[in-house]
VOLUM-535282 format. One record per residue (C-alpha): residue number from 0; x, y, z. Coordinates in Angstrom, 1 decimal. Layout:
N
   num       c1       c2       c3
   NUM        X        Y        Z
...
END
This chain:
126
   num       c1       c2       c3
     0     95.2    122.5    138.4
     1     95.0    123.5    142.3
     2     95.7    127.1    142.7
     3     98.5    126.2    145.1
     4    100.2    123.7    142.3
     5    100.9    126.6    139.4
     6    103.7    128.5    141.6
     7    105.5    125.1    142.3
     8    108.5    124.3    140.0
     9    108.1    121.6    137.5
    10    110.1    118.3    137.3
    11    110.3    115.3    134.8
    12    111.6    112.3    136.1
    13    112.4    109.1    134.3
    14    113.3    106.3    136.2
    15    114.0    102.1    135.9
    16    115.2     99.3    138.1
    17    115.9     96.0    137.6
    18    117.9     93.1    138.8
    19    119.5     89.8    137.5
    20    117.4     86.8    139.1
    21    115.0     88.2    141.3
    22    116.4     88.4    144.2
    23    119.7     88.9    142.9
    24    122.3     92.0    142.3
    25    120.6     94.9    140.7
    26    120.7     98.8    140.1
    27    118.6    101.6    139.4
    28    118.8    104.5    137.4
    29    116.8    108.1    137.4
    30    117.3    111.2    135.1
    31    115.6    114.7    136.9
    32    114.8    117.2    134.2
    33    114.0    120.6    135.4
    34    114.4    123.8    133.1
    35    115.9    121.6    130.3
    36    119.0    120.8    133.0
    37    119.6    117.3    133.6
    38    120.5    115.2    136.9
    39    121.5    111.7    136.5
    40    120.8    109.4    140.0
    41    122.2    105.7    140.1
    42    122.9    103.3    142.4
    43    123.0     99.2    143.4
    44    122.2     96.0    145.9
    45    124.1     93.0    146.3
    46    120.7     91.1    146.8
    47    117.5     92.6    146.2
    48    114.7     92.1    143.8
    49    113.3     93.5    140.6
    50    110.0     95.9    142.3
    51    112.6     97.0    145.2
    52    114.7     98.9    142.5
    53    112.5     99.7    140.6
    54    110.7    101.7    144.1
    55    114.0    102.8    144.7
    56    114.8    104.6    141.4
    57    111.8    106.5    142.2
    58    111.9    107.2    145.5
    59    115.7    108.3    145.5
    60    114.9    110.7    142.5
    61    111.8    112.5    145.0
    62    113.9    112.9    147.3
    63    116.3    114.5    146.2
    64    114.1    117.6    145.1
    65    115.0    120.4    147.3
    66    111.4    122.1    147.6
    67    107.4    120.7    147.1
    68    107.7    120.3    143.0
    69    105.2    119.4    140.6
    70    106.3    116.2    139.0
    71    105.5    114.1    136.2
    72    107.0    110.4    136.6
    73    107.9    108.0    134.0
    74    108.3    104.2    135.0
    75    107.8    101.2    133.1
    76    107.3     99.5    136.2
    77    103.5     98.6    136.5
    78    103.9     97.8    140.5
    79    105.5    101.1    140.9
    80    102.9    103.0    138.9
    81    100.0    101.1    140.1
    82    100.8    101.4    143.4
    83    101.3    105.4    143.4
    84     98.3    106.0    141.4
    85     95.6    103.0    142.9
    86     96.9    101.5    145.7
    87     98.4    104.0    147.5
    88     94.9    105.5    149.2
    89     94.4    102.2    150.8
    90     97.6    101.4    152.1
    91     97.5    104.6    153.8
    92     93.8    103.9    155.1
    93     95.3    100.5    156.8
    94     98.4    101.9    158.2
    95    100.9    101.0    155.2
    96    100.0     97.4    155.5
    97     99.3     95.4    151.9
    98     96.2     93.6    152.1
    99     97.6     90.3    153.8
   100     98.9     92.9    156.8
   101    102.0     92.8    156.1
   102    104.2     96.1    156.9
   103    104.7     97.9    153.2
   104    108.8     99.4    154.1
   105    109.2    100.3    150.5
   106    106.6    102.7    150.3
   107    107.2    104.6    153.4
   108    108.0    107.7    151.2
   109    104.3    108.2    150.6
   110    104.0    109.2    154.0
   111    105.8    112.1    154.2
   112    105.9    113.2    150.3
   113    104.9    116.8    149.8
   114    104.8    117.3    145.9
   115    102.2    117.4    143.6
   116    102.4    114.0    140.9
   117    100.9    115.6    138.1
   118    101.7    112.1    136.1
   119    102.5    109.1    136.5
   120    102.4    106.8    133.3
   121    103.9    103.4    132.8
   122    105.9    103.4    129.3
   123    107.9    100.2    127.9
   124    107.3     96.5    129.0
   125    105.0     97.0    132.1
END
């Protein structure tokens, strides 16, 4: 581990989306864990889609961490996984843009994130 990653404060977070039809209304849900103290985020859309919530869960949990953290993330969201830990490097190299050019507005929180994501591991149905 970086030397400038063992003072930062450790955080589990487990998080899920989903949505009935896709689009359709949905939800998301996140649980932050820090020190054995829990934090329980939720929320909803009228009309959204299934990898929308399940970006949001996460991103909603990230930021609300006051200070750069070290975090380990649970998902069982393969999009949201794969796209943290492979995809990430080259949306950034082509300006947030997937690979057809179009403009990635979900994953605008990877610009600006300042913790450490120690893990990120896809657990349940993928």
């Amino acid at each position: 581990m970086k030397e400038e990653t063992k003072s930062l404060k450790e955080v589990i977070i487990y998080c899920d989306g989903s949505c009935k039809g896709n689009p359709g209304p949905g939800g998301w849900a996140s649980i932050l864990i820090y020190r054995g103290k829990r934090k329980i985020l939720t929320g909803y859309a009228k009309d959204t889609t299934n990898n929308i919530m399940e970006l949001t869960c996460a991103v909603k949990a990230l930021e609300k961490l006051k200070e750069p953290c070290t975090v380990a993330l649970y998902s069982d969201s393969s999009y949201l996984v794969k796209g943290m830990t492979e995809w990430m490097e080259n949306w950034k190299n082509r300006n947030w843009k997937n690979s057809k050019k179009k403009a990635l507005k979900m994953w605008n929180y990877g610009r600006s994130s300042t913790h450490f994501l120690k893990n990120i591991t896809c657990i349940g149905n993928g």
